[in-house]
C-alpha positions as MATLAB code, in Angstrom:
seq = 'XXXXXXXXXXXXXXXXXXXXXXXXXXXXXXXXXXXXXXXXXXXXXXXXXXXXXX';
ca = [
       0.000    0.000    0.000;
       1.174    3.489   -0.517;
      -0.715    6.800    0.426;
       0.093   10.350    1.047;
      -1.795   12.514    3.436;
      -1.835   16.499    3.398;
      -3.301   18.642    6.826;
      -6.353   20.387    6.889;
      -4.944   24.143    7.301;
      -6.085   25.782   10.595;
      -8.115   22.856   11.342;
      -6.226   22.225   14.436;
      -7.281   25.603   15.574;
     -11.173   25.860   16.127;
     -11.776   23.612   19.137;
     -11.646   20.471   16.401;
      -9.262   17.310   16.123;
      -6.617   18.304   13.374;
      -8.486   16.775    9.812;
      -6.321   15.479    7.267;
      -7.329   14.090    3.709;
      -5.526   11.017    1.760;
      -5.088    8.996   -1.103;
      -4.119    5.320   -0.911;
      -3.324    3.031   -3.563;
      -1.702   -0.663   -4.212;
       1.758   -0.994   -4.557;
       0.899   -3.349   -7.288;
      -1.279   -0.906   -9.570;
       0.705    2.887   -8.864;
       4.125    3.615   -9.222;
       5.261    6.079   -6.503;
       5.916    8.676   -9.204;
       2.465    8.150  -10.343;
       0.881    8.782   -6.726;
       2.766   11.663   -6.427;
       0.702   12.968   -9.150;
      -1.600   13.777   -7.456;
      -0.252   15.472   -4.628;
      -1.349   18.622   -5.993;
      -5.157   18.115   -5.934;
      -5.220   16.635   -2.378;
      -3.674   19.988   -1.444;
      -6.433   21.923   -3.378;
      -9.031   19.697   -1.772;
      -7.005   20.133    2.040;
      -7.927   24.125    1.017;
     -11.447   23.509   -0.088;
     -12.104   21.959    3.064;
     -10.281   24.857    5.180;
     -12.591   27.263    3.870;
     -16.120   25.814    4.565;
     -14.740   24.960    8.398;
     -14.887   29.276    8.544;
];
């Protein structure tokens, strides 16, 4: 299994348990280069998230 996890920003901040979103995936089926590709959109969903917890 491989999986990257980005932090919820200020989540940790507003009385709430830090959040966190992820992205798993065999080891058999995606290439760590290839999970890495989508790094960028789990940031851009950690931010979506951020801003409806206002």
């Amino acid at each position: 299994m491989r999986s990257l996890a980005v932090a919820v920003p200020g989540s940790e901040t507003s009385g709430r348990p830090p959040l966190a979103v992820s992205l798993g995936a065999t080891v058999v089926l995606t290439s760590r280069d290839e999970l890495l590709t989508h790094l960028t959109a789990l940031h851009t969903c950690a931010q979506d998230i951020a801003a409806r917890l206002v």
